[in-house]
C-alpha positions as CSV (number, residue, x, y, z in Angstrom):
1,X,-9.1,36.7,-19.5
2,X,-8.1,37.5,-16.2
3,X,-11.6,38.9,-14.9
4,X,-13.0,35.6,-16.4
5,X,-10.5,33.7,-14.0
6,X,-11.5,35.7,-11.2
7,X,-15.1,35.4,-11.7
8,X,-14.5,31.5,-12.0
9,X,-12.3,31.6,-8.7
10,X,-14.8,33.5,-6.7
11,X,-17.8,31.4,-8.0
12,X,-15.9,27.9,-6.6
13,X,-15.4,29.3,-3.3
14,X,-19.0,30.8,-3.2
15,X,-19.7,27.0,-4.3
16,X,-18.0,25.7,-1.6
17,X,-19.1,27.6,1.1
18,X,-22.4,27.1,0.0
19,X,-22.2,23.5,0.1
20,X,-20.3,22.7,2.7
21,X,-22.3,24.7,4.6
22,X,-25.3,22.0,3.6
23,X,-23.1,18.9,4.6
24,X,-21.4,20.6,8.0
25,X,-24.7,21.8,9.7
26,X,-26.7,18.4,9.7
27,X,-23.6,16.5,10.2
28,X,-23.0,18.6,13.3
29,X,-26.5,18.4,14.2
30,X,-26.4,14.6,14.1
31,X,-23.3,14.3,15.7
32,X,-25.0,15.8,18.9
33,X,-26.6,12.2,19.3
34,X,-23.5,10.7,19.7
35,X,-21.6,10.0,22.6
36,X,-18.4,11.9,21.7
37,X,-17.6,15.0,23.3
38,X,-17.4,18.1,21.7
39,X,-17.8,16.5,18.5
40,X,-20.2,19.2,16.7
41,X,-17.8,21.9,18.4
42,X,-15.1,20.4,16.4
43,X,-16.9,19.4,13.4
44,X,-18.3,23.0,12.5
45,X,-14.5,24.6,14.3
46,X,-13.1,22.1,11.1
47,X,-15.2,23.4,8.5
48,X,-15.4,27.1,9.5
49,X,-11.4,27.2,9.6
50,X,-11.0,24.8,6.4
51,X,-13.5,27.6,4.8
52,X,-11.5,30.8,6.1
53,X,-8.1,28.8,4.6
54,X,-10.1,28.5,1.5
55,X,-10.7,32.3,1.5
56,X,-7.4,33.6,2.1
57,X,-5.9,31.3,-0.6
58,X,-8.6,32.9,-2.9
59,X,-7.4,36.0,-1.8
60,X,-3.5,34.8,-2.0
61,X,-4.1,33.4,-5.4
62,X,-5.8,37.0,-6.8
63,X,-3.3,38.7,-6.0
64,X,-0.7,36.8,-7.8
65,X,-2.9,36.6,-10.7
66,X,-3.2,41.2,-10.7
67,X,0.4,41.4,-10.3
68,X,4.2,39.6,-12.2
69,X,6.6,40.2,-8.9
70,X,4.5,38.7,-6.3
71,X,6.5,35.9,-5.5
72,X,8.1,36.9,-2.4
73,X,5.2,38.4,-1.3
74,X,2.6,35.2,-2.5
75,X,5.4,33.0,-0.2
76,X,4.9,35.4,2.8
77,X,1.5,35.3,2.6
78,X,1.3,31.5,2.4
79,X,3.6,31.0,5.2
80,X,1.7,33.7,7.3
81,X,-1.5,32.1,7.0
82,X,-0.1,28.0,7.6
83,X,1.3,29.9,10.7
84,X,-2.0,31.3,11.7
85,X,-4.3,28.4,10.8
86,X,-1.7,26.3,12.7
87,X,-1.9,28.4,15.9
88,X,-5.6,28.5,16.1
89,X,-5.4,24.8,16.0
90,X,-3.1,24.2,18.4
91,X,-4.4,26.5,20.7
92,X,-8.3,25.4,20.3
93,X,-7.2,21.6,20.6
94,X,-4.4,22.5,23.6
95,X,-7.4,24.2,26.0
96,X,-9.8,21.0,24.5
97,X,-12.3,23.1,23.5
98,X,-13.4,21.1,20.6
99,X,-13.1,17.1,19.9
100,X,-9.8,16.5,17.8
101,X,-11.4,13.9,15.1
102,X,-14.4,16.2,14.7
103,X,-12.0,18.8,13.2
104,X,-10.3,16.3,11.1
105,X,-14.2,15.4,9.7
106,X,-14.9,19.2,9.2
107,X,-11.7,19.9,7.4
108,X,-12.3,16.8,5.1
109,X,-15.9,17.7,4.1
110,X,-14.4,21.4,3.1
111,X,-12.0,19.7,1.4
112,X,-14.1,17.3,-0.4
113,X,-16.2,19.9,-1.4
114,X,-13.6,22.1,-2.9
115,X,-12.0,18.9,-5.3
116,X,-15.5,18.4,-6.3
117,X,-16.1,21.6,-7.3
118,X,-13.2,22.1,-8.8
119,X,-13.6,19.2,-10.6
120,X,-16.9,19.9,-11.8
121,X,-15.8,23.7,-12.8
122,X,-12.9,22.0,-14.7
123,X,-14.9,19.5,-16.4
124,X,-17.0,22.6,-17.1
125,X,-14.6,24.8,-18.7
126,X,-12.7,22.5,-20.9
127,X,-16.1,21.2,-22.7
């Protein structure tokens, strides 16, 4: 049962990736028309951070599935990688090198993306 929940965890972030990958590189690419600054910077900085937060909660979510005492050790890992998401945002946005809103849309298409797909995989398994 638990390999089956593994392989279903791993196929919705490959899922994910793979189409948020589709939605962030043309939006980024259209973006480049606009007059905004550092828009597709922020748009793909958004979605390639949003995906890497996806990841390590995959990662996070195995390893409290493989194991019964990882709590303190799932609640360590969760606040280490808020803390390190957190960082690289307020370090990329404190030097400006990427436009603030086009984070904010590259986080929301990951995001999108992964209650899609979780959705659709839900709607999948209990059918």
């Amino acid at each position: 049962m638990m390999i089956l929940k593994e392989k279903a965890t791993m196929d919705l972030v490959r899922n994910v990736f793979k189409k948020s990958a589709l939605v962030l590189l043309p939006l980024a690419a259209l973006s480049l028309f606009m007059d905004a600054k550092k828009l597709p910077d922020g748009i793909l900085a958004g979605g390639i951070l949003g995906l890497l937060n996806i990841k390590a909660l995959s990662w996070g979510v195995r390893g409290l599935l493989g194991s019964e005492k990882a709590t303190a050790k799932m609640v360590f890992f969760s606040q280490f990688r808020l803390f390190v998401l957190f960082t690289i945002l307020a370090a990329i946005v404190y030097l400006g090198l990427v436009n603030v809103f086009g984070l904010l849309i590259g986080f929301t298409v990951v995001f999108g993306m992964l209650l899609g797909e979780g959705y659709r995989l839900s709607k999948k398994n209990s059918g």
